[in-house]
C-alpha positions in Angstrom: 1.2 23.3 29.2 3.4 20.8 27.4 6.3 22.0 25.5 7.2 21.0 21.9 9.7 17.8 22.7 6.7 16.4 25.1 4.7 16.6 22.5 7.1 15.4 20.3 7.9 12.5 22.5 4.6 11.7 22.7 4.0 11.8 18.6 7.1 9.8 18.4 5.7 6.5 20.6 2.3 6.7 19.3 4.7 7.1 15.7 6.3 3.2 17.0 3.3 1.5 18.4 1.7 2.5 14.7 4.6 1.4 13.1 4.6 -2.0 14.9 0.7 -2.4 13.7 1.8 -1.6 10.3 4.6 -4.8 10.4 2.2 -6.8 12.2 -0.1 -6.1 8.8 2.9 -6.9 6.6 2.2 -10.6 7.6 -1.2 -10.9 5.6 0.8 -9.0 2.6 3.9 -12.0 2.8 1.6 -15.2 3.2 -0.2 -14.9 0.3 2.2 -12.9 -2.5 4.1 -15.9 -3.3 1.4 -18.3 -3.9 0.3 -18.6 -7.5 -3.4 -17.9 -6.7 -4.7 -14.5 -8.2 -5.4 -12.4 -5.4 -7.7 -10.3 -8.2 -8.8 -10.6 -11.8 -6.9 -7.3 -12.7 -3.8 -9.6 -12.0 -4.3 -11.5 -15.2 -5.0 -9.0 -17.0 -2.0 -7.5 -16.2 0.6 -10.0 -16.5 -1.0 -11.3 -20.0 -0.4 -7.3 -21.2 3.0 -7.3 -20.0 4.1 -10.8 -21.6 2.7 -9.8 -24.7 4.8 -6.7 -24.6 7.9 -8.9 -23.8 7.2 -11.9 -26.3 6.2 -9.1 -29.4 3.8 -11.5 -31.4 0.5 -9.9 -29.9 -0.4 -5.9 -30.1 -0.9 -3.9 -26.9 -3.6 -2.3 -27.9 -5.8 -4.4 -30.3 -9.5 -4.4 -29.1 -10.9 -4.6 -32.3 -9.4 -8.5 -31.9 -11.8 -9.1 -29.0 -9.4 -10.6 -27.0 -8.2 -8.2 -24.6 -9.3 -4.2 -24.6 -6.7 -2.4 -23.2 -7.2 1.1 -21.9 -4.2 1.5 -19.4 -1.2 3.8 -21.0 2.3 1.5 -22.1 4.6 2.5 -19.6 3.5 -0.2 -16.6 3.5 -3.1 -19.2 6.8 -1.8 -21.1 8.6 -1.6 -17.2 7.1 -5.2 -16.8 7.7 -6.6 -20.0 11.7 -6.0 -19.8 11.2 -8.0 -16.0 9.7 -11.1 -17.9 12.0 -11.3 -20.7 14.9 -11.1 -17.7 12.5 -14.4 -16.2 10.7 -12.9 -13.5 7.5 -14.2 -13.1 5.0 -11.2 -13.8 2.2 -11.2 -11.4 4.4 -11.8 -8.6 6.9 -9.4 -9.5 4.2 -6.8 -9.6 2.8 -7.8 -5.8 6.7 -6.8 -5.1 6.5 -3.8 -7.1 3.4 -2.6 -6.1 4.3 -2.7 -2.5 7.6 -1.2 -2.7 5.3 1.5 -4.6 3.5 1.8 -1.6 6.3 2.2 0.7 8.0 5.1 -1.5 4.7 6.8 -1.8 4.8 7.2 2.3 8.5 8.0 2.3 7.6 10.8 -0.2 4.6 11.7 2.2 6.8 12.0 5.2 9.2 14.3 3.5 7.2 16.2 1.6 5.3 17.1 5.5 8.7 17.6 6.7 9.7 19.8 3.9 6.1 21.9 4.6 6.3 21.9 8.5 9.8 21.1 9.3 8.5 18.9 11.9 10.1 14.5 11.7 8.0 13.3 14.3 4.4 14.4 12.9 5.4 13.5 9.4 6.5 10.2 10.3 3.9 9.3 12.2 1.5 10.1 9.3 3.2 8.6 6.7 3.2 5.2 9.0 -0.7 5.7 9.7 -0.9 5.9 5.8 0.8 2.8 5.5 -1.8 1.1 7.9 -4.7 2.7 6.1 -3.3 1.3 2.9 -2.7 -2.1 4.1 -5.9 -2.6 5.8 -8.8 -0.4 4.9 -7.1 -0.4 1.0 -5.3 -3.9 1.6 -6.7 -5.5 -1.7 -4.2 -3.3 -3.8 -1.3 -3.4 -1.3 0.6 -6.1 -2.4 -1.6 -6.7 -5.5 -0.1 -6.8 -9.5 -1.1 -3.2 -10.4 0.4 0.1 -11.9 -2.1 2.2 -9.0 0.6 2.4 -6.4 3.5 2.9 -9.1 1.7 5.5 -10.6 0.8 7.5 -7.5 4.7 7.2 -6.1 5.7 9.0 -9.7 2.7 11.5 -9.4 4.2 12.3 -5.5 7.7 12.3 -6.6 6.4 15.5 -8.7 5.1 16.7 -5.8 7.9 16.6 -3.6 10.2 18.5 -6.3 7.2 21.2 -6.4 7.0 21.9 -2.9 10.7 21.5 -1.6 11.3 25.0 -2.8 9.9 28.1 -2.2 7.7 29.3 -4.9 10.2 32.0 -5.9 13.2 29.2 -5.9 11.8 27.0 -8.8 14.3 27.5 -11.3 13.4 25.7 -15.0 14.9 22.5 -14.4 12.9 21.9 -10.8 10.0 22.8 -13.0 11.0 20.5 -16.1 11.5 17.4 -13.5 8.3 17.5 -11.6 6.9 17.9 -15.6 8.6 14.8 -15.9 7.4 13.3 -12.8 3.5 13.7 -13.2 3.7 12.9 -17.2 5.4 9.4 -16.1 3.1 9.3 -13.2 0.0 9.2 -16.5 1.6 7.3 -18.8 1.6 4.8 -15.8 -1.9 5.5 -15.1 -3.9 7.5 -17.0 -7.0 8.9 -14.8 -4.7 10.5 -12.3 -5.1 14.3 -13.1 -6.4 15.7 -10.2 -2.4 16.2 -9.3 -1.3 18.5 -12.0 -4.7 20.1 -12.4 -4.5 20.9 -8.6 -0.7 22.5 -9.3 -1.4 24.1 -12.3 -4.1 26.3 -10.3 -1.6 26.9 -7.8 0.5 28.2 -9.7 -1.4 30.3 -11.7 -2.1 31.9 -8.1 1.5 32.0 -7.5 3.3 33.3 -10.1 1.8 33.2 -13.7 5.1 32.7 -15.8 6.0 29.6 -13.9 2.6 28.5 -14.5 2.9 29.2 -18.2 6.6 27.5 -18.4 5.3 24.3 -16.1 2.6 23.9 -18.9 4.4 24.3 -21.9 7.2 22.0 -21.1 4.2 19.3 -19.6 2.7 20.1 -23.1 5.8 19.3 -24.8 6.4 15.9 -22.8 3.1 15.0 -23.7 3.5 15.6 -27.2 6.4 13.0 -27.3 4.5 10.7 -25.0 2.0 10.9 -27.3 4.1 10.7 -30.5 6.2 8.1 -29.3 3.0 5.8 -29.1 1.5 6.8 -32.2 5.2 5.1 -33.8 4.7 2.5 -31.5 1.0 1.5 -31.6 -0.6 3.2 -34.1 -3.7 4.8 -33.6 -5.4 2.1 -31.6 -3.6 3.4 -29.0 -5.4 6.5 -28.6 -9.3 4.6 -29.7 -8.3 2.5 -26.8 -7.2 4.5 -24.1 -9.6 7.7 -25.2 -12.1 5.5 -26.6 -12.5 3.0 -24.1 -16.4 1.7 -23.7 -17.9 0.7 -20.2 -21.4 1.0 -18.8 -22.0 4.0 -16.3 -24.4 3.7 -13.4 -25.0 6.2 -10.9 -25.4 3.4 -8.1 -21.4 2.5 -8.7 -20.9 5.6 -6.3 -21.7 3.6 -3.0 -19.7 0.3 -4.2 -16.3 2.4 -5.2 -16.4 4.8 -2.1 -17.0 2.5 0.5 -13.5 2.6 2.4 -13.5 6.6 1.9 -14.9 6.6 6.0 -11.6 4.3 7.0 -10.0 8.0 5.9 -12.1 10.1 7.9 -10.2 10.7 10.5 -7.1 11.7 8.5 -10.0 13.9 6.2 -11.2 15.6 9.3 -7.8 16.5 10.9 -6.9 17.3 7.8 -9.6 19.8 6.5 -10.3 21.1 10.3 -6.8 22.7 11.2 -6.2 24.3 7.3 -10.2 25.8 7.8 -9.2 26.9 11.0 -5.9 28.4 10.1 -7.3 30.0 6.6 -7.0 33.5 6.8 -3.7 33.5 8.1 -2.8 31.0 4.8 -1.0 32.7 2.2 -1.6 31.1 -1.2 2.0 30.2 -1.7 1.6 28.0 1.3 2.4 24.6 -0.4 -0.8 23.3 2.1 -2.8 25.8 -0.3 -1.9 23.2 -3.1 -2.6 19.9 -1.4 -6.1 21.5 -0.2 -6.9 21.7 -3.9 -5.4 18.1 -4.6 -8.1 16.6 -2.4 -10.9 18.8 -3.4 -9.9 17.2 -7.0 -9.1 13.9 -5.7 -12.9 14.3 -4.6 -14.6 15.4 -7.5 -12.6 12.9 -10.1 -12.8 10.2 -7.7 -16.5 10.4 -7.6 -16.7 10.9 -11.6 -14.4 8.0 -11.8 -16.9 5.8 -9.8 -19.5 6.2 -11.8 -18.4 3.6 -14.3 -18.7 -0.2 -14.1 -15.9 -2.5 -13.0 -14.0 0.9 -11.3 -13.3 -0.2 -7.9 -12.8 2.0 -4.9 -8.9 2.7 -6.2 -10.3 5.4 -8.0 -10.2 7.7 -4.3 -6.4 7.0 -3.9 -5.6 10.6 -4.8 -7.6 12.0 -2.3 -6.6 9.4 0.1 -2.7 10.4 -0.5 -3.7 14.3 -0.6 -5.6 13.5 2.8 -2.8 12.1 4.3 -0.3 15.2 3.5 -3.1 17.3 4.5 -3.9 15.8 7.4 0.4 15.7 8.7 0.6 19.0 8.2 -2.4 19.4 10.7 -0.5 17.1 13.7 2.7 19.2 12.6 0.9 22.6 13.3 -0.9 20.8 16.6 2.5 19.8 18.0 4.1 23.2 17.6 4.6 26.0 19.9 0.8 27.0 19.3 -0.6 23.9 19.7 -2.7 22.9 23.1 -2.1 19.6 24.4 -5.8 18.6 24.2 -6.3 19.3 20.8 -3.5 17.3 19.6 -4.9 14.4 22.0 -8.0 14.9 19.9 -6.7 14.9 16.8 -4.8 12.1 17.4 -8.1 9.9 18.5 -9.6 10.7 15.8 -7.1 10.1 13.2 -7.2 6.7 14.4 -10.8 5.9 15.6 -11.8 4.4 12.0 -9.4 1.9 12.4 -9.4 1.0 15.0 -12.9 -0.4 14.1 -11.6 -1.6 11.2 -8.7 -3.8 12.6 -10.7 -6.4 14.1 -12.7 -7.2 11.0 -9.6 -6.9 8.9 -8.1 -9.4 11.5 -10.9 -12.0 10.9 -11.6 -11.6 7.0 -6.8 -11.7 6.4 -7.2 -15.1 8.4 -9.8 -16.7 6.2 -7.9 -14.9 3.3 -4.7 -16.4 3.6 -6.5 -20.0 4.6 -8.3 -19.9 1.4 -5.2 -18.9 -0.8 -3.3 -21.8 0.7 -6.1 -24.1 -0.1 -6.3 -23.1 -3.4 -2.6 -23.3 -4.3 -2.7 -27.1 -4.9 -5.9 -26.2 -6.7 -4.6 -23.8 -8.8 -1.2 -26.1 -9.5 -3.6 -28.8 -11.0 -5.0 -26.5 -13.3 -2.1 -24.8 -14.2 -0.3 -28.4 -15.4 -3.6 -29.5 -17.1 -3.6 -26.4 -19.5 0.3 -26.5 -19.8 -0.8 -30.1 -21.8 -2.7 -28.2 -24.0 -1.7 -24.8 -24.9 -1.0 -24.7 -28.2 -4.6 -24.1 -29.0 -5.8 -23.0 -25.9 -8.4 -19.9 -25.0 -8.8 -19.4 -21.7 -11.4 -17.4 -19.9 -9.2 -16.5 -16.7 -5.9 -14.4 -17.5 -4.1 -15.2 -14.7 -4.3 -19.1 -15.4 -3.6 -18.6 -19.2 -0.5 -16.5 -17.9 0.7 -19.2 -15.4 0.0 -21.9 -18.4 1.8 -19.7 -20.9 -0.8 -20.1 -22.9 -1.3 -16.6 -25.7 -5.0 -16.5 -25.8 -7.1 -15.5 -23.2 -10.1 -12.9 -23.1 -10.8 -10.1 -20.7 -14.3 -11.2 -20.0 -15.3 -7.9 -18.4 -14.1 -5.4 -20.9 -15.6 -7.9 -23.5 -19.0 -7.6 -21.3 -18.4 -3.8 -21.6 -18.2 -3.5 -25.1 -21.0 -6.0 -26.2 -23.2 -3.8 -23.5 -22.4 -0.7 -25.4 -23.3 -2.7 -29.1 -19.6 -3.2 -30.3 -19.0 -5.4 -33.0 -16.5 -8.4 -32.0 -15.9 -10.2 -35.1 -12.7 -11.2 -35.1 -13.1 -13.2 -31.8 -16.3 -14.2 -33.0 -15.4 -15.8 -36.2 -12.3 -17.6 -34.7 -14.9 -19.4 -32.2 -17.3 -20.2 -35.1 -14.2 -21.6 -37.3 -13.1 -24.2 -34.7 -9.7 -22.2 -34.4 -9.1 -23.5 -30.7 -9.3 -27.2 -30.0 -10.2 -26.6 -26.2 -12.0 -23.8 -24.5 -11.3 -23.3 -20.3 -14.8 -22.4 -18.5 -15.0 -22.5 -14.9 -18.2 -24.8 -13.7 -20.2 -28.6 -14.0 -20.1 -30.3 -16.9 -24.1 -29.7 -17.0 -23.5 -26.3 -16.0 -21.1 -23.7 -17.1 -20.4 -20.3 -18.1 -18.3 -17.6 -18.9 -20.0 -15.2 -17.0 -21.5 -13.7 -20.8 -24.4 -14.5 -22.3 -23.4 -13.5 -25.5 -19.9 -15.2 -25.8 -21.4 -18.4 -24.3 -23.9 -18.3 -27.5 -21.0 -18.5 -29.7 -19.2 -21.6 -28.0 -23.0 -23.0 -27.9 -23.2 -22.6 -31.6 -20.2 -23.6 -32.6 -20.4 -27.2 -31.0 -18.2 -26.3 -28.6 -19.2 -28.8 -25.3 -17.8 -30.3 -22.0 -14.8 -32.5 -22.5 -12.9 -32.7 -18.9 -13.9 -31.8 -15.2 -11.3 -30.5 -13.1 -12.7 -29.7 -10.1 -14.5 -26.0 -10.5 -12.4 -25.9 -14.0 -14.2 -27.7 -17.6 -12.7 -27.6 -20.5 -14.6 -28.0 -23.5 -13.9 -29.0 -27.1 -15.5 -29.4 -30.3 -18.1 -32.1 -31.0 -19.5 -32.4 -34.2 
């Protein structure tokens, strides 16, 4: 029978040759963040929010406008809006951002096993699997311009402060900071709540004061969350975050959980040891809690998917709760109890899904980073074309209106959303019908184009709006009478 520093040992090389993998991944991540290509259409979207929020002449939330309908919470845009009035360029920035997210989300994973088990080797070598799972099977928001990752570090950071004391050794402040934590974490992001609904349970179980005090003072930072963006925004705020329209279709389920089997293994290790260590699990066993933050994880993530345009993102939480879950398995494998065959197991099948994954992820990162190369001269040319012609400029692609620093672009998704769901757009409407924008940016032929919306195309239709350049895939058109 192996003792606990073979096993150990054993944990800590599979730990390197994982952490090796993980680099090697890194490459994909490096060739193409630098490029100005949009590596997704929420990148656009999100660097237009945030230079409105540094430049102060257009309104965060304003999707009675038509332009853009915002339903994120301030804090991301805020955090990048100070970066662009310093001159940082905002969709890059955020790639950097979002993978240094990424990177504190699996240091916090690693300690917060550690903290649980008391055991390095098992908690580094999950938080590195993470790090492969997240930059392979979840690779399109690794190193993408997005609040997810920064959202979910905050949320963990709560997390850690929770669970780094005994239940009976969280004092007010502890208890005030992780409030802190997880209320920053949703003003990042607001649909992450399986978290504190997931501690507040276990707390209730633990010690019913605490629970009371954690609330109130979560309450309380709400309330001035809350207040402070009433001042700020007005009541749009809240119609646009609370409000928000989108279509919901029960067949989004399979499209937004389709990487959830790349987590299996972790799911599976996971779930299997704390099922077969349950009766001897007291509820103030901190693994009591992260059991509960995947169950929510689950159920929210599978709510979440339900609606148009979510993509699979919406699982993250019960990816990060699987991965805690599942290194607190290893560590109890690799103890003094554990058998040497069922850590082997484990430790196959922890890593079985991706190591089906990897070659596919090999071949589609290749024809990913050729394709963003080829596009960068591309995107260049369009860029300098709109730069010529901003000053009356509405462009259909946010990331290209960003690049162009042109003010007026529209979200063409949420704008699908809304017109789905009968929403009057007349602001947008009339300023298309009253000539207010000498030249309109459509991607397409000059015989055919389109927006990608039946309804907004209409409007430039009606208006007289027609083709007046072809560059390339992009049109332009202007106003022919």
């Amino acid at each position: 029978m192996f003792v606990p520093s073979k096993k150990d040992r054993v944990i800590w090389c599979w730990c390197a040759v994982w952490a090796a993998l993980f680099l090697l991944t890194c490459t994909r991540t490096v060739l193409v963040m630098f490029h100005h290509v949009p590596l997704d259409v929420n990148e656009g979207w999100n660097a237009q929010l945030a230079s409105w929020t540094a430049g102060g002449d257009h309104q965060l939330y304003s999707s009675d406008r038509g332009f853009v309908f915002n339903n994120y919470p301030p804090l991301s845009f805020v955090l990048m809006g100070g970066l662009v009035r310093l001159g940082f360029d905002a969709i890059i920035t955020g790639r950097i951002l979002s993978c240094l997210s990424v990177l504190v989300s699996a240091a916090l994973i690693a300690r917060i096993i550690q903290v649980v088990t008391g055991r390095l080797a098992a908690a580094l070598a999950t938080a590195v699997l993470f790090l492969v799972t997240a930059n392979t099977a979840f690779h399109g928001y690794f190193g993408m311009n997005d609040p997810q990752w920064l959202a979910q570090a905050l949320m963990l950071g709560g997390l850690y402060v929770m669970v780094s004391r005994k239940p009976a050794e969280l004092t007010w402040q502890r208890l005030f900071c992780c409030a802190l934590l997880i209320v920053l974490g949703g003003f990042t992001k607001h649909n992450l709540v399986a978290l504190p609904l997931a501690m507040f349970v276990w707390l209730l179980c633990v010690d019913m004061r605490k629970a009371a005090l954690w609330s109130a003072m979560l309450g309380a930072l709400l309330a001035v969350g809350f207040l402070s963006c009433y001042e700020v925004y007005g009541i749009s705020f809240f119609r646009d975050v609370f409000l928000h329209q989108r279509v919901i279709r029960l067949g989004r389920v399979i499209h937004s959980v389709r990487q959830l089997p790349f987590m299996g293994g972790m799911l599976l290790v996971g779930v299997g040891v704390f099922c077969q260590r349950w009766r001897s699990v007291s509820l103030k066993d901190p693994s009591v809690l992260v059991m509960l933050f995947l169950v929510f994880g689950c159920l929210f993530g599978f709510l979440e998917s339900l609606g148009e345009g979510v993509d699979y993102n919406c699982m993250f939480d019960a990816f990060v709760a699987a991965a805690i879950l599942c290194g607190i398995g290893l560590a109890r494998l690799s103890g003094p109890d554990g058998k040497r065959k069922q850590l082997a197991r484990a430790c196959w099948v922890m890593v079985l899904p991706l190591l089906c994954l990897l070659p596919f992820w090999g071949m589609s990162s290749y024809q990913e980073v050729q394709t963003v190369r080829l596009k960068d001269s591309e995107w260049q040319t369009y860029i300098q074309a709109l730069r010529m012609r901003n000053t009356s400029l509405l462009c259909t692609d946010m990331a290209l209106c960003y690049w162009a620093d042109s003010r007026d672009a529209i979200d063409r998704f949420n704008l699908s959303q809304a017109l789905k769901k009968n929403k009057e757009v007349v602001f947008l409407k009339d300023m298309i019908i009253q000539h207010r924008f000498s030249v309109v940016q459509l991607y397409g032929t000059m015989t055919h184009y389109s927006s990608g919306n039946i309804i907004f195309d209409s409007w430039l239709a009606k208006a007289g709006y027609r083709p007046v350049m072809d560059n390339g895939e992009m049109i332009l058109l202007g106003y022919i009478r």
